[in-house]
Backbone bond lengths (Angstrom), bond angles and torsions (degrees), N, CA, C in turn:
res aa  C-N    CA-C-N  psi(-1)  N-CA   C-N-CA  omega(-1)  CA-C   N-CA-C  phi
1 X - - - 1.458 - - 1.515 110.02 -
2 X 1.350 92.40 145.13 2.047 94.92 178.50 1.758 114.38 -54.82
3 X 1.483 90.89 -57.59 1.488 102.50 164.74 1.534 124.39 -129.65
4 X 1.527 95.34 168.14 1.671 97.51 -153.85 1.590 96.23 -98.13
5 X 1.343 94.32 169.86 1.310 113.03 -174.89 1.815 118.10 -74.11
6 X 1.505 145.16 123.86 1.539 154.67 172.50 1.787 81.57 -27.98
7 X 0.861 112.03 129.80 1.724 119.53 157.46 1.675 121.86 -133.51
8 X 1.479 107.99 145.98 0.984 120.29 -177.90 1.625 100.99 -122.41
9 X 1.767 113.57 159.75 1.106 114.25 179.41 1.165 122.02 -60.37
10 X 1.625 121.47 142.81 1.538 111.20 -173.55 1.673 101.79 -106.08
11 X 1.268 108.15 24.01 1.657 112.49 169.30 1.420 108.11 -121.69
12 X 1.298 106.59 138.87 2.041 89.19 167.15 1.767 90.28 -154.34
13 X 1.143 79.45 115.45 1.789 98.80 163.13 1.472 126.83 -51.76
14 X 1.443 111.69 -46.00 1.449 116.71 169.21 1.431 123.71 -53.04
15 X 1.236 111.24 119.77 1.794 111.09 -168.35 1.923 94.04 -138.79
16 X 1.635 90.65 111.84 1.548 98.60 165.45 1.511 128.31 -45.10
17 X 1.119 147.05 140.06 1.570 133.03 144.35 1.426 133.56 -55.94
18 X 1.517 106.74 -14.37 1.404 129.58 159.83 1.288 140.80 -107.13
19 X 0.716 145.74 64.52 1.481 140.68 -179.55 1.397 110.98 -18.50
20 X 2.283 102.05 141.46 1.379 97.13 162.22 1.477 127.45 -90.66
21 X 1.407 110.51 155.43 1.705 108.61 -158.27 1.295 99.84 -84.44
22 X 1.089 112.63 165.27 1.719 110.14 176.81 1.369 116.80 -98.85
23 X 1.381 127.19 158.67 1.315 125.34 145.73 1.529 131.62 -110.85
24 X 1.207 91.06 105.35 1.699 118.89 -179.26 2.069 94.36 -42.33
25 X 1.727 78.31 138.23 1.601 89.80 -177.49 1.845 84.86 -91.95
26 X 1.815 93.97 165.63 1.484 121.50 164.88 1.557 93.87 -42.19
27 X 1.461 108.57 145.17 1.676 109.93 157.58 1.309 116.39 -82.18
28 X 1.246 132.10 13.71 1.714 130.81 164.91 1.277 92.30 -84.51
29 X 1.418 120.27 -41.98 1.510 111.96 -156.94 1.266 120.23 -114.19
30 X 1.368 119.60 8.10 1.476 136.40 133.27 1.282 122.59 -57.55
31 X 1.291 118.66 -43.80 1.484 130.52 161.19 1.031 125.71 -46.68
32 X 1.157 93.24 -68.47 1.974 108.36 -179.32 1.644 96.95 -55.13
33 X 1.371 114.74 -48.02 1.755 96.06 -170.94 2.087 112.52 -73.84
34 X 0.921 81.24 -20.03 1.930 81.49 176.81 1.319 119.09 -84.70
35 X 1.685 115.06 -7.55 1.694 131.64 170.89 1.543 103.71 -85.12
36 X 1.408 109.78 -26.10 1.572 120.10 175.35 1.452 117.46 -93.26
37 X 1.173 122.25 0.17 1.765 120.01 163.91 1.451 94.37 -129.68
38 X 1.350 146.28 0.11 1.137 115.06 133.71 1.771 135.77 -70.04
39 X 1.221 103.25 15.28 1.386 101.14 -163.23 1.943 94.93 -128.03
40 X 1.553 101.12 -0.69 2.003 102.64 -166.31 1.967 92.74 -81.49
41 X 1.438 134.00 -12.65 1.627 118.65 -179.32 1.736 90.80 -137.76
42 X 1.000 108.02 164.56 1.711 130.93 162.04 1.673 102.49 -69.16
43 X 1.762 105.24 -40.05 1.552 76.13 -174.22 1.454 126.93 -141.00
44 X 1.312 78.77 80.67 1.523 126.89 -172.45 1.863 116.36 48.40
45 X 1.732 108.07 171.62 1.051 114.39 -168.32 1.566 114.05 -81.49
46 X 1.379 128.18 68.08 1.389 138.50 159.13 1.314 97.87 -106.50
47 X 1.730 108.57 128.50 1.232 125.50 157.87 1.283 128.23 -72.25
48 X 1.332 118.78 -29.14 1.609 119.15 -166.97 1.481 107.80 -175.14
49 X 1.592 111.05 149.38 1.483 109.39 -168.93 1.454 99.09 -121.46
50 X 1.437 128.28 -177.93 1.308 105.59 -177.44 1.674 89.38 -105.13
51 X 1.359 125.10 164.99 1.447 120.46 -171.39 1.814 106.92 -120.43
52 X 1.481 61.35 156.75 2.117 90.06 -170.07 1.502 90.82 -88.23
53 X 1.002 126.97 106.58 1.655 125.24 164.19 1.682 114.89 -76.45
54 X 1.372 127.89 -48.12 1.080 111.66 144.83 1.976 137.60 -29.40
55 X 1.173 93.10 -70.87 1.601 98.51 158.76 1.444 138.40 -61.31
56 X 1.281 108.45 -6.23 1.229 108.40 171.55 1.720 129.53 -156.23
57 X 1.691 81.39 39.65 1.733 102.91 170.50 1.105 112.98 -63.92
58 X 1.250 133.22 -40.92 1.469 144.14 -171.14 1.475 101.43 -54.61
59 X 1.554 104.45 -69.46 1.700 120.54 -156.66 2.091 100.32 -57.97
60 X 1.799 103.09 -43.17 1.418 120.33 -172.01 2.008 99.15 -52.40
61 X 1.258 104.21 -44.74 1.826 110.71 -155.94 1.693 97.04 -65.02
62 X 1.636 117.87 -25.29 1.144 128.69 -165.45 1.588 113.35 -95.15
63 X 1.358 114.04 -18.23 1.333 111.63 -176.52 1.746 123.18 -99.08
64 X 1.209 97.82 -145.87 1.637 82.63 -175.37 1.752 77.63 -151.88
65 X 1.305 102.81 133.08 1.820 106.69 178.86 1.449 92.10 -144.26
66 X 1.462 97.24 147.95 1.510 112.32 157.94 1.585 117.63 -106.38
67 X 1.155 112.10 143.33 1.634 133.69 -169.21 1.660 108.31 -79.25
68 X 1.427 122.70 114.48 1.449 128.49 136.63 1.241 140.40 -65.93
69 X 0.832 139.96 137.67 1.642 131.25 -178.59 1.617 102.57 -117.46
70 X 0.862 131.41 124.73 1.878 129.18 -167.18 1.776 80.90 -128.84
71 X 1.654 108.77 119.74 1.677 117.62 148.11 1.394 111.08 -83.39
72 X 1.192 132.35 -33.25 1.600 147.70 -155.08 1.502 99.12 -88.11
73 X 1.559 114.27 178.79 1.542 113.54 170.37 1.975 97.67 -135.98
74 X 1.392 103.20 24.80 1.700 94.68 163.98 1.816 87.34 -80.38
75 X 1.415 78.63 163.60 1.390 111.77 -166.03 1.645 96.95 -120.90
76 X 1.535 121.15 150.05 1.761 119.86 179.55 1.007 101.69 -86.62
77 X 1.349 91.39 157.58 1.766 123.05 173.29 1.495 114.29 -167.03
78 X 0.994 114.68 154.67 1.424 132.65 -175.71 1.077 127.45 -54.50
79 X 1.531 132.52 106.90 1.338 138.70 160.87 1.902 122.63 -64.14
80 X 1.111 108.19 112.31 1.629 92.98 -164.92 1.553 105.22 -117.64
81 X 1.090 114.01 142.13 1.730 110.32 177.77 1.732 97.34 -126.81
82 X 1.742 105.13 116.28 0.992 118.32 -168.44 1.976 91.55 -103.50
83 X 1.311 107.63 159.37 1.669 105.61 177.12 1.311 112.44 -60.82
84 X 1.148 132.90 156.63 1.644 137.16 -177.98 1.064 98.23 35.16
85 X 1.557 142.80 59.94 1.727 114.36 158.71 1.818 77.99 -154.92
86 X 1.511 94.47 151.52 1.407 111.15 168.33 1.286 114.49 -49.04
87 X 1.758 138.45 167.33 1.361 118.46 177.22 1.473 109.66 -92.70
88 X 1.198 106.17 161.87 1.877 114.09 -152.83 1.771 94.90 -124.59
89 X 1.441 122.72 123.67 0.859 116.47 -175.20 1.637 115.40 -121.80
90 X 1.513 121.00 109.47 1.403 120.08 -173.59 1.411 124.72 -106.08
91 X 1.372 121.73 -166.14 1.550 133.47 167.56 1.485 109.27 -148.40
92 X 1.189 110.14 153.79 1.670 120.78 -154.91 1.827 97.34 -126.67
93 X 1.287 105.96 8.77 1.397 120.13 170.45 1.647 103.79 -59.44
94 X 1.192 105.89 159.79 1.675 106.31 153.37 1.551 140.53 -93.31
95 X 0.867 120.11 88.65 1.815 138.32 -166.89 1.302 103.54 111.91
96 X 1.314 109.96 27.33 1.585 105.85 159.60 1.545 124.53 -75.96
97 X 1.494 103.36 160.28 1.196 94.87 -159.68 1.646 127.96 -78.42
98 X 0.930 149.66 144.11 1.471 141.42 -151.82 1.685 115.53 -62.95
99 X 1.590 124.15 146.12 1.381 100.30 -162.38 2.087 109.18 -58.32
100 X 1.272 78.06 178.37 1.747 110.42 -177.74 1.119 120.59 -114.16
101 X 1.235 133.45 133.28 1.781 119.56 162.88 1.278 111.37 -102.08
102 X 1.302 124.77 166.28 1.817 125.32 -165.48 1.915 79.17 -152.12
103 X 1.603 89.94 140.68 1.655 106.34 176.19 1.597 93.57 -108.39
104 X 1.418 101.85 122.65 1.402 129.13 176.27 1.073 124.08 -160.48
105 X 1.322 114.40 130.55 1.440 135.94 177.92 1.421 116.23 -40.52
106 X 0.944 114.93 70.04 1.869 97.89 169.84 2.020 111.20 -137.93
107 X 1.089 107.23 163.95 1.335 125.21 166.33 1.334 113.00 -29.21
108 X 1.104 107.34 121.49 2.076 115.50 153.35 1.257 108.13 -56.97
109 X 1.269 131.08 -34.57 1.440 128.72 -164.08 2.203 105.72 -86.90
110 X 1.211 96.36 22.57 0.992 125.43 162.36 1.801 127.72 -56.19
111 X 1.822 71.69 -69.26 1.326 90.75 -171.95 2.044 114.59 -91.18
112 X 1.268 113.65 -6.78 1.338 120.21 155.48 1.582 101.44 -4.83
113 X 1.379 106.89 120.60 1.944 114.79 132.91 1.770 76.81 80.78
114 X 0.565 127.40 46.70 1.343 107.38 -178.58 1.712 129.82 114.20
115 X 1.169 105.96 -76.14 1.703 126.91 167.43 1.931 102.69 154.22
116 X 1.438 85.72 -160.16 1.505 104.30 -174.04 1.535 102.42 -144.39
117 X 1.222 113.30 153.05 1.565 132.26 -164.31 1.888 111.96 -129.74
118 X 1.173 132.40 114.32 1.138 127.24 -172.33 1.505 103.34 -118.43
119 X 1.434 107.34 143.09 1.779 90.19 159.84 1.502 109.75 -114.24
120 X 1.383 84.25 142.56 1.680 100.15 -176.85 1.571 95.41 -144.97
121 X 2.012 86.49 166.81 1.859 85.92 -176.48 1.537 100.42 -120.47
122 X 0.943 118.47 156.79 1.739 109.69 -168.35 1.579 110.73 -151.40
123 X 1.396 92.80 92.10 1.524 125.02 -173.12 1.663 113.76 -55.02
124 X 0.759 115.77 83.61 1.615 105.60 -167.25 1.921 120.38 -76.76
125 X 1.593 89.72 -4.19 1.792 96.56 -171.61 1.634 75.34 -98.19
126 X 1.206 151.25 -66.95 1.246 159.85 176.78 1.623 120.07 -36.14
127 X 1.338 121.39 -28.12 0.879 120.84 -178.19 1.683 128.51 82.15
128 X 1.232 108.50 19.22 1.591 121.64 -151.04 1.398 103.79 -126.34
129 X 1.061 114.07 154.35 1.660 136.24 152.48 1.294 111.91 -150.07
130 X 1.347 94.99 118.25 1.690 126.09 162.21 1.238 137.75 -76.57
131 X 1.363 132.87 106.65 2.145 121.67 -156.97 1.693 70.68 -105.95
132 X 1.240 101.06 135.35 1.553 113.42 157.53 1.371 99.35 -153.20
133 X 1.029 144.06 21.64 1.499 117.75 140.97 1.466 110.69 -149.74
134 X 1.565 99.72 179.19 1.921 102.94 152.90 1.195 110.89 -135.15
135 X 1.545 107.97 144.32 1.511 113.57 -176.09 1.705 101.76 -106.34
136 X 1.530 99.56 -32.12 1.716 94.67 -168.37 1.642 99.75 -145.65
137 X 1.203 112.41 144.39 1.447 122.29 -167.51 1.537 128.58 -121.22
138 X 1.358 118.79 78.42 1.289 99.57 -169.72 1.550 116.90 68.89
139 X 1.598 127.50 32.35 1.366 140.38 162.08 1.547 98.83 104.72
140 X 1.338 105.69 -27.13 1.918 107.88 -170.84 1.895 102.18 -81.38
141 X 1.397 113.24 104.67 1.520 138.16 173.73 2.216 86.24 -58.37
142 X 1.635 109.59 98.91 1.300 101.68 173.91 1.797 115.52 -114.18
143 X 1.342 90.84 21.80 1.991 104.26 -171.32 1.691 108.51 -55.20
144 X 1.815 93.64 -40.84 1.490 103.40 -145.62 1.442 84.81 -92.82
145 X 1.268 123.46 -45.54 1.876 121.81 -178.17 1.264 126.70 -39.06
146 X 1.461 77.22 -67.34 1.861 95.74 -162.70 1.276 125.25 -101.40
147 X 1.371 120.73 143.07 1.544 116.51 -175.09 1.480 125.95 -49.02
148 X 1.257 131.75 176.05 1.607 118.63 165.80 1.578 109.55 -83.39
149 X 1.463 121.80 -0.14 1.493 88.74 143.76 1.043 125.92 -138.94
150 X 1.416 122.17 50.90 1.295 139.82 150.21 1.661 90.75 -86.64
151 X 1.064 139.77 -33.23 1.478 133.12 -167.09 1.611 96.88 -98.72
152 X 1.444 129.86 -8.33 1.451 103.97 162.27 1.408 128.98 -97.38
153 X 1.715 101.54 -0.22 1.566 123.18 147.52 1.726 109.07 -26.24
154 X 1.104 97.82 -61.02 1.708 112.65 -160.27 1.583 92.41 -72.49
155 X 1.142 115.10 -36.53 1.634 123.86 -174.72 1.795 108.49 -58.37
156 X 1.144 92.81 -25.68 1.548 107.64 -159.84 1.458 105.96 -83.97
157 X 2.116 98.71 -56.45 1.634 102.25 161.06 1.581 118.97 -53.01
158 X 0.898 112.76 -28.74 1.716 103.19 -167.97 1.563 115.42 -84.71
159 X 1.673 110.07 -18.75 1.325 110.13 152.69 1.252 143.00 -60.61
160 X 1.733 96.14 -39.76 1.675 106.35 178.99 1.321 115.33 -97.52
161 X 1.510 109.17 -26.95 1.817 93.84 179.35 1.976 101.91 -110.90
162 X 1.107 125.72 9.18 1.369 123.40 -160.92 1.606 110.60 -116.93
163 X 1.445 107.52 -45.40 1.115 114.85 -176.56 1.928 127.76 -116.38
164 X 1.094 119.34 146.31 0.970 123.82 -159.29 2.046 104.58 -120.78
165 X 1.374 118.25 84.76 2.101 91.37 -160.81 1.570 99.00 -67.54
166 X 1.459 95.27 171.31 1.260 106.18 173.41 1.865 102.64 -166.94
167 X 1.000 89.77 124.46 1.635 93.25 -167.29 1.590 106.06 -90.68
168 X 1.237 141.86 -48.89 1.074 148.83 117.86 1.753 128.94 33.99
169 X 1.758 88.67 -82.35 1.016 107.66 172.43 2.032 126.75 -74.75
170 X 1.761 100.31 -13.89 1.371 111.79 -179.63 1.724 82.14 -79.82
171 X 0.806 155.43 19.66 1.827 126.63 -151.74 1.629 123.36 33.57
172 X 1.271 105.17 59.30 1.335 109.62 157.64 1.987 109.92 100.67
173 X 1.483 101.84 -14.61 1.224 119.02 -160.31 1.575 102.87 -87.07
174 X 1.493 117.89 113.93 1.335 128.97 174.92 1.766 133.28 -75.18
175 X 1.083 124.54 111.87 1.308 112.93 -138.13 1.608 89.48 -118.48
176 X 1.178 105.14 118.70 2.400 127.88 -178.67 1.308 97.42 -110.90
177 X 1.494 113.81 130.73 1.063 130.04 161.84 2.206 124.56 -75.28
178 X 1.147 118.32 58.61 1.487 126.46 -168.02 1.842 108.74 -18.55
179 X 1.167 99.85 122.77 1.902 127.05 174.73 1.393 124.21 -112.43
180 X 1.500 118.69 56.19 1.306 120.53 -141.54 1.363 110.74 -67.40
181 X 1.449 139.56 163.23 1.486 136.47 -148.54 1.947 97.09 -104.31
182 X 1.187 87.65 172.24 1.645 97.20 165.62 1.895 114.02 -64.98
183 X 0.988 100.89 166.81 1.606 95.27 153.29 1.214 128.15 -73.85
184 X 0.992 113.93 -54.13 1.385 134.54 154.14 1.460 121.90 -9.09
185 X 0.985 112.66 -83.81 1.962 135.83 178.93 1.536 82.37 -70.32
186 X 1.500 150.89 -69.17 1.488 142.58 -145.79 1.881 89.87 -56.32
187 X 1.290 94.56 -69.44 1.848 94.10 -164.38 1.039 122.44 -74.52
188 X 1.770 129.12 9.42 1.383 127.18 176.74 1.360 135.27 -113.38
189 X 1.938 96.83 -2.31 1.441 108.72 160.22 2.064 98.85 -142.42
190 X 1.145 133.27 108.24 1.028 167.40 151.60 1.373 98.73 -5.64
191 X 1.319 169.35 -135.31 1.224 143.01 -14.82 1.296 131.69 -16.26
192 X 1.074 117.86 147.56 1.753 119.26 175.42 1.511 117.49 -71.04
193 X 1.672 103.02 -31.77 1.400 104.80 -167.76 1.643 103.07 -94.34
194 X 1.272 121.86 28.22 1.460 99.91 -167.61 1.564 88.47 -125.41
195 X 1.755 92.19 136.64 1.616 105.69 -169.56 1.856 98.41 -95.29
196 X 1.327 127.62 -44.24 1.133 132.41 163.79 1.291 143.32 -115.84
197 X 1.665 126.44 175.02 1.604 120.56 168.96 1.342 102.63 -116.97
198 X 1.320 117.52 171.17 1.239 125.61 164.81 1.696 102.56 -156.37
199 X 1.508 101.05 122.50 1.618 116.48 158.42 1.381 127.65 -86.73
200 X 1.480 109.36 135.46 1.006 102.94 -170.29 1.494 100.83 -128.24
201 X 1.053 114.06 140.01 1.746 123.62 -153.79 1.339 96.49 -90.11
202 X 1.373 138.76 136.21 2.152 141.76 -171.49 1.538 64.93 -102.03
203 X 1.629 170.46 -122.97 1.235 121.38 -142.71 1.447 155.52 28.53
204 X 1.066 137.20 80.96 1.427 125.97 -175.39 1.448 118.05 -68.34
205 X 1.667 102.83 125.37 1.270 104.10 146.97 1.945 100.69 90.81
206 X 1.873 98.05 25.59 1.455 115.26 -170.06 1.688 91.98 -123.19
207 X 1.362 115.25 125.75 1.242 127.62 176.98 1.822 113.04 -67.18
208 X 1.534 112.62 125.00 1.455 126.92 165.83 2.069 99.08 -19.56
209 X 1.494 119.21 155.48 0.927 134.75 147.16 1.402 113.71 -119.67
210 X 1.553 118.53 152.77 1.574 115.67 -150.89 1.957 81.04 -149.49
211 X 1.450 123.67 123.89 1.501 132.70 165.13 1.477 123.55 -151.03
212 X 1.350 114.51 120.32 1.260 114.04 -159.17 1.709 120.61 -63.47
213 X 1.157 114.94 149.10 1.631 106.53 176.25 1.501 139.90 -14.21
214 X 1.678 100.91 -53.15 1.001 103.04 172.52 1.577 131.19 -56.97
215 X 1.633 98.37 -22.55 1.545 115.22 -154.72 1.984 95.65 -77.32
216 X 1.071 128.53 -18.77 1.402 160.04 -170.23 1.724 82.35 -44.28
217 X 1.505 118.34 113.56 1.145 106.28 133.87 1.514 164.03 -63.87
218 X 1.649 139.86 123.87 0.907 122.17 -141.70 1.632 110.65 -57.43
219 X 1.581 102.74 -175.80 1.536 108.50 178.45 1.844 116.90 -69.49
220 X 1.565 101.49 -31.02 1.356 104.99 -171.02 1.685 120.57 -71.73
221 X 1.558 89.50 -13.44 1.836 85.89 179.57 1.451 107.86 -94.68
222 X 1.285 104.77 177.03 1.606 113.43 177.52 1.486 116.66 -74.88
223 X 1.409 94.47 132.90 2.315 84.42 -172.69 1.307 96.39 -63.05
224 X 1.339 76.22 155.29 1.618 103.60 176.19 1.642 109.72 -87.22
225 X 1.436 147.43 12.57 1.128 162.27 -130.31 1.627 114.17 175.34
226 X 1.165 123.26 125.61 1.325 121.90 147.09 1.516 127.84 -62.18
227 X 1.229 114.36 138.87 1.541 129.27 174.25 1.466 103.53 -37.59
228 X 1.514 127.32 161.80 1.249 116.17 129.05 1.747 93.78 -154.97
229 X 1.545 122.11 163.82 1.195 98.55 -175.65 2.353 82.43 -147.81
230 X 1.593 88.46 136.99 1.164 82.50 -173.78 1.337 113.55 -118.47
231 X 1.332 132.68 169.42 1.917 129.03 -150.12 1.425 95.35 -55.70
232 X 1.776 123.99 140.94 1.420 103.03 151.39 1.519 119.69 -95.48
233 X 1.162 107.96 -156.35 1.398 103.74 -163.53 1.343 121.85 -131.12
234 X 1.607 107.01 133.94 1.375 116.29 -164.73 1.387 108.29 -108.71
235 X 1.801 126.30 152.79 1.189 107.04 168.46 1.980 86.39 -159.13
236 X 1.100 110.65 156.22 1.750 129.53 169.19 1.088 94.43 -72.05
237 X 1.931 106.49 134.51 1.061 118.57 148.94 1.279 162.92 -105.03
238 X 2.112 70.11 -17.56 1.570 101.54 176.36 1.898 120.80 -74.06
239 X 1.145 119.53 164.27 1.569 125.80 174.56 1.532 99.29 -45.86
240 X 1.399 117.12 137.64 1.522 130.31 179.58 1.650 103.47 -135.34
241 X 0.993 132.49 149.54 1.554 147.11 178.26 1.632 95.28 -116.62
242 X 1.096 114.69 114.41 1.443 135.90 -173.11 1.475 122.64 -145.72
243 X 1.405 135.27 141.10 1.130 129.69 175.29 1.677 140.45 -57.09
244 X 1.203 148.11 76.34 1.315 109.04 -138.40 1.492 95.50 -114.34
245 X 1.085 124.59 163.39 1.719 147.06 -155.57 1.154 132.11 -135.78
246 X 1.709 138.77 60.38 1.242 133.13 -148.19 1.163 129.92 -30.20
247 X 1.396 142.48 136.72 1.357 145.00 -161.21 1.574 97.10 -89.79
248 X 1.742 124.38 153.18 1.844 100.60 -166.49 1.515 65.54 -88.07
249 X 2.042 98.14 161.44 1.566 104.51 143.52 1.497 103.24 92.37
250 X 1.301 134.64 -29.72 1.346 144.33 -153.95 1.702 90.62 -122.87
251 X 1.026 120.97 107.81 1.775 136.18 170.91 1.251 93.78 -68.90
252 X 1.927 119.06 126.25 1.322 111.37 162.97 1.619 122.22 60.53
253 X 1.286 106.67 33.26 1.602 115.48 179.10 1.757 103.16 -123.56
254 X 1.345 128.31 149.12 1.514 91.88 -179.66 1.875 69.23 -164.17
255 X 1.768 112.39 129.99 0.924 141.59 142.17 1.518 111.24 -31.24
256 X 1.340 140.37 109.12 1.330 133.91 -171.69 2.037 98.04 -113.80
257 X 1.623 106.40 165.91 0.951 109.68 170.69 1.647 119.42 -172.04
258 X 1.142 135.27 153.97 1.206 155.83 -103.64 1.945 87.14 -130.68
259 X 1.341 94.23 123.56 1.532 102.04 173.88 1.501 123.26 -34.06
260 X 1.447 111.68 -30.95 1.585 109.75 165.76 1.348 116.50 -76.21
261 X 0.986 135.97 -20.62 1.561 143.32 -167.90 1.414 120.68 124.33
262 X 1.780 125.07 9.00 1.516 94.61 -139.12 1.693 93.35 -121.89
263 X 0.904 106.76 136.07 1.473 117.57 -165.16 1.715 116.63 -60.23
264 X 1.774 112.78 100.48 1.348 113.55 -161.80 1.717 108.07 -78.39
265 X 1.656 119.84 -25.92 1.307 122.94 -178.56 1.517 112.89 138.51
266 X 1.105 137.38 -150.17 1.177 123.39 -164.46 1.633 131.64 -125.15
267 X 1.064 153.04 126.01 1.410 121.12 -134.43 1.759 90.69 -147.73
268 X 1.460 101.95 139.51 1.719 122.20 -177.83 1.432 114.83 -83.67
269 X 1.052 136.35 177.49 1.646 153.77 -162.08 1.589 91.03 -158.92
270 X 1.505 116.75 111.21 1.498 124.39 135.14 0.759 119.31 -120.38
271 X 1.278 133.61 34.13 2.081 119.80 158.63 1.795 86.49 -108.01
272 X 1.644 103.69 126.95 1.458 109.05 156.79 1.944 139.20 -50.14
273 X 1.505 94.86 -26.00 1.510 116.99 172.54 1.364 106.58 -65.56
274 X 1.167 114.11 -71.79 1.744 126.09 171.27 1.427 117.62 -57.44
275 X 1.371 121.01 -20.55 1.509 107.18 173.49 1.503 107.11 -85.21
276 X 1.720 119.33 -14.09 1.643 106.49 -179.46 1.754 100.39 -95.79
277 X 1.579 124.76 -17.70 0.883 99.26 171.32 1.445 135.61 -90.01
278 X 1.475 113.70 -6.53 1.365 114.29 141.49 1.655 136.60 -51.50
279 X 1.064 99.10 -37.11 1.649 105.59 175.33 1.319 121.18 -69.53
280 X 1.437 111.14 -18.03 1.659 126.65 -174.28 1.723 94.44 -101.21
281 X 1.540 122.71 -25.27 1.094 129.02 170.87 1.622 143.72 -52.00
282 X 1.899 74.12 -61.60 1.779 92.97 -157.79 1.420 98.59 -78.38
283 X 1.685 112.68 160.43 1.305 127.22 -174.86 1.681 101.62 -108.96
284 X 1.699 115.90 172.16 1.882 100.89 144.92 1.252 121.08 -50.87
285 X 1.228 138.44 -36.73 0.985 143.39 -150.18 2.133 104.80 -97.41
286 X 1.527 96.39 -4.36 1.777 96.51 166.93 1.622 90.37 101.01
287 X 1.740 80.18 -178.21 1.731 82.48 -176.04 1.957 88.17 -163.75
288 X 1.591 109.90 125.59 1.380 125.22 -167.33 1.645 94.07 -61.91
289 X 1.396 101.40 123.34 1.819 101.67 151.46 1.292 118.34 -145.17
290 X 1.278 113.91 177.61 1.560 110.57 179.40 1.308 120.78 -112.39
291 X 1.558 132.24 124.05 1.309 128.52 -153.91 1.202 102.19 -129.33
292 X 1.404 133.64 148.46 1.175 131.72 157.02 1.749 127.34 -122.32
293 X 1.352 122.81 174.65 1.449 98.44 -169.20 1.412 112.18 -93.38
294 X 0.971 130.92 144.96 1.536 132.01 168.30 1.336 128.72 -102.12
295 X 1.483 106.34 110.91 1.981 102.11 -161.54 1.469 81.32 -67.68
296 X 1.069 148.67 -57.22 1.574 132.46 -107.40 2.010 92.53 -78.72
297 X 1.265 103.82 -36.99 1.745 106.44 163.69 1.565 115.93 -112.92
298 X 1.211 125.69 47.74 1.335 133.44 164.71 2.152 97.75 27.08
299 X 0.944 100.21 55.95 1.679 86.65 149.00 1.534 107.59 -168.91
300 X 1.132 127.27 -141.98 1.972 129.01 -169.00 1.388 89.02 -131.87
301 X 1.378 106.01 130.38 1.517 146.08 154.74 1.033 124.89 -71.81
302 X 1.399 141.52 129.87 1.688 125.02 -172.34 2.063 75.20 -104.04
303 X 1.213 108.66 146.51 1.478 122.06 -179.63 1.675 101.30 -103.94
304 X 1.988 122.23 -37.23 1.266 120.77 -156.52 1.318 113.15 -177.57
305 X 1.372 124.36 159.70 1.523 104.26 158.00 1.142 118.46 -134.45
306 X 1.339 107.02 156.16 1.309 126.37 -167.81 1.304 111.23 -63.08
């Protein structure tokens, strides 16, 4: 990819004593979203199997996979954005738990033609949600087509023009965009805290492999995997004076941009004072403020205006 994807850490040390509770979606619209990821591959909605390394050294030495690192023990499942309905987030496990909805900022144009389907893992003792893939885009099923990173293309659009984080507004829940590592760098220095891997085949339409630490072959043999290493990711942190431009439809969202013209991404309002005096403010033509980035919800803050 030309450019890389907003990233957030895919480790986080902080672990609640409580878990957050869920809220169970409508059963029309639990339905409707589990009729829509059964229908995103031909062969069927399993994300990942656990792998035979014996059995499938051969096929592994020949392919090209990218590396997960999982500290947590949620397991993925599907983020789905159905039209008019909050996004609904499930698992296709058995005695899993019934879908969920999560309030988040993103695009109507989401749900176009149908909707869109992401997989993410969403740690609820952790506090986290992880987007690491796309299966379906705006009605177009792209699991079986397109490579995984032709499909983190879409990952990339849905960060900068789709989504807006807000940690806040999830209840407390911190939301990282996944940058998965080489093979290379994954299997040659360990973390302590990481309970599993998962490969993921740049293949289309090839199911995740998932093997626990131990299962890790040593350093002295030949990987079992080819390298691949994909852009990491840069972003400003310091205060910027930028144009920003209300988004239609999106309260307190405002398209920002860069004294030359060039469109930096999209930026939130949480102080109530500053979100009415922008509104009494801003013109078509935007209204100058100064924003800075905020790791703790991976996106740009307007702080003031100029």
């Amino acid at each position: 990819m030309d450019q890389p994807i907003p990233e957030g850490s895919i480790r986080n040390t902080h672990r609640e004593s409580n878990p957050i509770k869920r809220k169970f979606a409508p059963k029309r619209v639990g339905d409707a979203a589990r009729e829509l990821v059964n229908g995103c591959s031909q062969y069927g909605p399993i994300i990942r199997q656990r792998l035979d390394l014996e059995r499938m050294r051969q096929p592994l030495q020949k392919g090209l996979f990218h590396v997960i690192e999982n500290d947590g023990l949620a397991e993925p499942g599907f983020l789905v954005f159905l039209p008019g309905q909050a996004p609904v987030f499930l698992q296709t496990r058995t005695k899993a738990a019934p879908p969920c909805t999560l309030r988040m900022r993103v695009s109507p144009t989401l749900g176009e033609n149908g909707g869109s389907v992401l997989i993410a893992t969403l740690d609820l003792i952790q506090h986290s949600l992880r987007l690491e893939d796309v299966w379906m885009w705006k009605g177009s099923p792209i699991y079986d087509t397109e490579t995984y990173s032709k499909r983190r293309e879409k990952l990339k659009d849905f960060v900068e023009h789709c989504w807006i984080p807000d940690a806040r507004l999830l209840g407390g829940i911190t939301t990282t965009v996944l940058n998965p590592k080489s093979v290379q760098k994954a299997f040659t220095t360990i973390s302590p805290s990481v309970h599993t891997f998962e490969l993921i085949p740049e293949m289309a339409g090839k199911r995740r492999m998932w093997l626990g630490v131990t299962e890790v072959p040593v350093k002295n043999q030949a990987p079992i995997v080819a390298p691949t290493v994909l852009p990491p990711v840069e972003k400003a942190t310091g205060p910027q004076r930028v144009l920003a431009k209300a988004v239609d439809k999106m309260p307190d969202i405002y398209d920002i941009y860069s004294a030359t013209g060039d469109l930096i991404g999209k930026a939130s309002v949480q102080q109530f004072a500053l979100s009415q005096l922008l509104r009494s403010q801003t013109t078509a033509e935007g209204i100058w403020v100064m924003v800075e980035w905020r790791e703790e919800f991976k996106g740009y803050e307007i702080k003031k205006v100029c």
